[in-house]
RODO-2510 file (C-alpha; in nm, 4 decimals, decimal comma):
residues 72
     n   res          X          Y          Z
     1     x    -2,0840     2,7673     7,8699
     2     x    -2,1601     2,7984     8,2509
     3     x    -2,5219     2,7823     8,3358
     4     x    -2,5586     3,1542     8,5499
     5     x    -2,9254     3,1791     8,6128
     6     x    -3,1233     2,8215     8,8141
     7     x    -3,2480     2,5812     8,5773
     8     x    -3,5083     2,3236     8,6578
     9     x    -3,3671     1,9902     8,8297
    10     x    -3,4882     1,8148     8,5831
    11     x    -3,2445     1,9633     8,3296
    12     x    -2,9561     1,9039     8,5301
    13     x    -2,6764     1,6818     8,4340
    14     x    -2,5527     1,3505     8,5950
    15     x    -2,2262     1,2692     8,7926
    16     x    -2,1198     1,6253     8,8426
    17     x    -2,0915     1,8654     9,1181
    18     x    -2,3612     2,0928     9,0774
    19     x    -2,5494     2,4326     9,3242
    20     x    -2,8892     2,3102     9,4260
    21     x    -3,1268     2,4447     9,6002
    22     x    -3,3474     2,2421     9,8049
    23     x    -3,6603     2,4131     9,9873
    24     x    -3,5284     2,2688    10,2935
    25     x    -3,1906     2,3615    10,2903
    26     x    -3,1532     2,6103    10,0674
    27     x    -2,8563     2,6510     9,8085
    28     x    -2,6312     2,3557     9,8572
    29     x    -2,3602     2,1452     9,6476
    30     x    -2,4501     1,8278     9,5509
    31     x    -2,4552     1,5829     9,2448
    32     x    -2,6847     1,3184     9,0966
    33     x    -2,5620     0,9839     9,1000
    34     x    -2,6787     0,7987     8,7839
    35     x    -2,5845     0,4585     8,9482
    36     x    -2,7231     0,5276     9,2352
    37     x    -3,0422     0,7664     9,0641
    38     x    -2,9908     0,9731     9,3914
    39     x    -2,8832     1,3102     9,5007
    40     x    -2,5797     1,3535     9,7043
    41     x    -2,4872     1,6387     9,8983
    42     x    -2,1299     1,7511     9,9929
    43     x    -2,2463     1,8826    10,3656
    44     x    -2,0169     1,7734    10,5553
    45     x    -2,0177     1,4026    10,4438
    46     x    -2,1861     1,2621    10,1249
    47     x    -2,5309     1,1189    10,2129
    48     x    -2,8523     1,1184    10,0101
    49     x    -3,0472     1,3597     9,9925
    50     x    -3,4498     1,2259    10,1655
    51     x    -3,7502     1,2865     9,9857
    52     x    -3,8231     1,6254    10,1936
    53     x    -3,4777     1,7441    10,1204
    54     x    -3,4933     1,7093     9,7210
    55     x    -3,3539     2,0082     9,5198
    56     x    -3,5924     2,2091     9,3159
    57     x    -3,3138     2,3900     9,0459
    58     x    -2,9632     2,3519     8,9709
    59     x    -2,6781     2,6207     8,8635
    60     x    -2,2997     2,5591     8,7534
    61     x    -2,0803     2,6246     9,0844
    62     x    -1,8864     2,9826     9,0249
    63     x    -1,5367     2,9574     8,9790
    64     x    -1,3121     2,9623     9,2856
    65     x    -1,1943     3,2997     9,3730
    66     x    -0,9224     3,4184     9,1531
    67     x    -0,9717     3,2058     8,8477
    68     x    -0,8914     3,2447     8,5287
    69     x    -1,3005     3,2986     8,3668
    70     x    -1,4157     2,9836     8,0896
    71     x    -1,3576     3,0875     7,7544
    72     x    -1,6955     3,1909     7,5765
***
């Protein structure tokens, strides 16, 4: 099921695209690279995210306009 409401970062799962938000700039998408044990952000290229920039909490991204909602 879809995690609606911001969770703590250090709940969040590895490896997948994920809504962060990061005191500095706010609700962004990014994911957290096990390999790497960094945080990525999709703004406009991938890059790590720098010790100022780290996210706080993590949410499932919302579906894309007009899909089809997950079962449960």
């Amino acid at each position: 099921m879809p995690t609606r409401e911001w969770q703590p970062i250090e709940s969040a799962p590895n490896d997948i695209e994920l809504l962060v938000y990061s005191p500095r700039w706010g609700a962004i998408i990014a994911l957290h690279s096990e390999e790497d044990d960094a945080w990525l952000s999709r703004m406009q290229v991938p890059v790590s995210l720098g010790d100022e920039d780290q996210p706080t909490h993590w949410q499932d991204l919302p579906a894309p306009p007009g899909a089809k909602p997950a079962p449960g």
